[in-house]
C-alpha positions as CSV (number, residue, x, y, z in Angstrom):
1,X,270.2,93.7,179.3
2,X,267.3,92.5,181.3
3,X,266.6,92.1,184.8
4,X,267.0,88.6,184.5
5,X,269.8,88.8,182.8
6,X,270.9,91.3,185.2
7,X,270.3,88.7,188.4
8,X,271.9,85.7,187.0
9,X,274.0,84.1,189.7
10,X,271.9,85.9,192.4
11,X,270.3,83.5,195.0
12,X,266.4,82.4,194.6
13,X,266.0,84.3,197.1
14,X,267.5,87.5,196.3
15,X,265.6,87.1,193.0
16,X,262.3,86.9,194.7
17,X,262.8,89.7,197.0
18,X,263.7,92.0,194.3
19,X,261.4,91.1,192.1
20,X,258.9,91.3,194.6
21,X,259.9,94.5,195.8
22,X,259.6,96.0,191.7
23,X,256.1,94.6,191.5
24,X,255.4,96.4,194.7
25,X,256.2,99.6,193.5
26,X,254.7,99.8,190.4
27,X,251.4,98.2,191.7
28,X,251.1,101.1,194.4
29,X,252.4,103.4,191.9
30,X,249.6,102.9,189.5
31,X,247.0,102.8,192.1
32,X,248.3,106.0,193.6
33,X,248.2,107.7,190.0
34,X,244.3,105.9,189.5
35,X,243.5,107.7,192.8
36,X,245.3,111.3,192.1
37,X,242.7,110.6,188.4
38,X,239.7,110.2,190.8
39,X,240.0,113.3,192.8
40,X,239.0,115.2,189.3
41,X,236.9,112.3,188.4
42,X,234.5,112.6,191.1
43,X,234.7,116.6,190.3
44,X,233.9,116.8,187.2
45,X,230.5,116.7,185.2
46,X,230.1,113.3,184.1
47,X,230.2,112.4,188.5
48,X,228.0,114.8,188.8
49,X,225.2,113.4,186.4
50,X,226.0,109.8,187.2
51,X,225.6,110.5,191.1
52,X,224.6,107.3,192.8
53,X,226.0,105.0,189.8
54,X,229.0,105.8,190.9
55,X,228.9,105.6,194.2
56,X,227.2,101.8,193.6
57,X,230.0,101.1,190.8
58,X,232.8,102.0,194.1
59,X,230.9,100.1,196.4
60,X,231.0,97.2,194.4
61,X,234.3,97.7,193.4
62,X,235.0,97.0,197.2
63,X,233.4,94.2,197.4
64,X,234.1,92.5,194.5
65,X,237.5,94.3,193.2
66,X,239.9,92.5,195.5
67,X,240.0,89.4,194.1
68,X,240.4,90.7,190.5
69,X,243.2,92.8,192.0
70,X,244.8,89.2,193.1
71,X,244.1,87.2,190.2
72,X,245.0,90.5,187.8
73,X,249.0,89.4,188.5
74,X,248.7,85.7,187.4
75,X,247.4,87.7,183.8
76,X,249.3,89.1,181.2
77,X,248.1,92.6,180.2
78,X,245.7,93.5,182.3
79,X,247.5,94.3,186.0
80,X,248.4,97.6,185.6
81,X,244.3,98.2,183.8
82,X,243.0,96.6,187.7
83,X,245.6,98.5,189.9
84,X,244.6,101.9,188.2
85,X,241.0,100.9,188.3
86,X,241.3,100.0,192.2
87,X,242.8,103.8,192.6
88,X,240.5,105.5,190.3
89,X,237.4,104.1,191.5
90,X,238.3,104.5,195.1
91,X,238.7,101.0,196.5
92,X,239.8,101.6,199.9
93,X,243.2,100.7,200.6
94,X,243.7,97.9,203.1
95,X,241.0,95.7,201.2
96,X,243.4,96.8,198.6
97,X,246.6,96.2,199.7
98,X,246.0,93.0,201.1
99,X,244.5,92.0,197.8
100,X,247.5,93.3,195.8
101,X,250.7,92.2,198.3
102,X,248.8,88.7,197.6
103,X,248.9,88.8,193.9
104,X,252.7,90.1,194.3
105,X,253.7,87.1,196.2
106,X,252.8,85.1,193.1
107,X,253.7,87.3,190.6
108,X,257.3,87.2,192.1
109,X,257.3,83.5,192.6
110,X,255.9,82.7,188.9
111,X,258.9,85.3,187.5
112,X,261.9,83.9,189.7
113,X,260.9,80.4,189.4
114,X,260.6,80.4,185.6
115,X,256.9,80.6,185.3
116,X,257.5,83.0,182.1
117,X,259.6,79.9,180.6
118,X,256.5,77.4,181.4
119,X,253.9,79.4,179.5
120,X,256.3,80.0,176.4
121,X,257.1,77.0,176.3
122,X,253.2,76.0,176.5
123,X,252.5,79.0,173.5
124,X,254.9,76.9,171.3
125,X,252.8,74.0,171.5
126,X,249.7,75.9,171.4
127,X,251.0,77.4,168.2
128,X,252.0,74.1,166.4
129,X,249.0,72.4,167.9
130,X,246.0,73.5,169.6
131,X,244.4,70.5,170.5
132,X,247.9,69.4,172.1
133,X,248.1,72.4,174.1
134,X,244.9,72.6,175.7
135,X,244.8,68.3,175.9
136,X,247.9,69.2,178.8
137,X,246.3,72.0,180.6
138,X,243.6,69.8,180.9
139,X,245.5,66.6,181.9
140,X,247.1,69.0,184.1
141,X,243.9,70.1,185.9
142,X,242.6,66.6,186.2
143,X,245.8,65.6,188.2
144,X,245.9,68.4,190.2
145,X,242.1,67.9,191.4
146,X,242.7,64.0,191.6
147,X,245.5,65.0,194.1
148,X,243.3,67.4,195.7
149,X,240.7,64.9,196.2
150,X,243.3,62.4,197.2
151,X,244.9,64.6,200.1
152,X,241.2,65.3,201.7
153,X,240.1,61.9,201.6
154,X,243.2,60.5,203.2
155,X,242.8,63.5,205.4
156,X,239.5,62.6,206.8
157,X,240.7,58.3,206.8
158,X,243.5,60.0,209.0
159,X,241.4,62.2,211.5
160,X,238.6,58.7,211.8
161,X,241.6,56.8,212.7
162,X,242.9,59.2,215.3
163,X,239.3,59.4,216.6
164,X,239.3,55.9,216.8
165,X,242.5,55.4,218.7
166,X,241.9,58.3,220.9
167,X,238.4,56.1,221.6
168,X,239.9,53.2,222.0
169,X,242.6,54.6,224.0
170,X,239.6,55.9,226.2
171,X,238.0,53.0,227.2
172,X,241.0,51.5,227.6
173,X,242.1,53.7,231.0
174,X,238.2,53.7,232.2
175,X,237.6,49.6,232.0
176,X,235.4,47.6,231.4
């Protein structure tokens, strides 16, 4: 049986939560076991003769390593490679956590709202026909930044016409 077999008739939100609460726990999980690996990582030889290379590969990890933790649970495959990473190579943890309770949040919402179901159904067509498949992602893009353009620029017609008013409004109350 699986889980979402196993949740049927459970409310969206019940879904969610327990779904978000099993990504949770295997994300810390595996960057609690990459971190128990680093304490004899950074004993061993190979630390030893790599010295400062590692401590610049961690410090970049902690600059650059939290957004790959985020974007590592919209992938399939390579999450629990990025969580263990995080832990082995030290990335402190609040950069961390912050970083990885984000990418939960979406990894919950895509498996409880049927992302899974999108992206089959999207492999289908990109197994009958390429050029289909990737015509639609890109259609897809292109009316999600036409929206995005859309919203900003009735965004800024909206704030100019407040400003306006408010102006108006202004030099209504001081006269002429």
């Amino acid at each position: 049986m699986s889980y979402m077999e196993f949740m049927q008739g459970w409310p969206l939100w019940g879904v969610y939560l327990s779904l978000l609460g099993i990504v949770f726990l295997r994300a810390q999980a595996t960057y609690w076991l990459g971190r128990g690996v680093s304490l004899s990582l950074h004993r061993s030889r190979i630390a030893t003769r790599l010295g400062a290379k590692l401590e610049r590969a961690e410090r970049a990890i902690n600059r650059f390593g939290p957004p790959a933790v985020t974007v590592s649970f919209l992938t399939v495959g390579i999450q629990t490679a990025i969580n263990f990473s995080a832990g082995a190579m030290q990335m402190r943890f609040g950069r961390y956590l912050v970083a990885m309770f984000l990418g939960c949040l979406a990894w919950a919402a895509i498996y409880s709202l049927g992302g899974m179901a999108v992206f089959a159904a999207w492999w289908s067509l990109f197994v009958t026909s390429p050029e289909l498949a990737v015509s639609a992602v890109a259609v897809t893009v292109l009316v999600i930044l036409g929206w995005i353009r859309w919203r900003r620029r009735n965004a800024g017609r909206s704030a100019a016409a407040q400003e306006a008013t408010g102006h108006q409004e202004t030099q209504a109350a001081i006269g002429p």
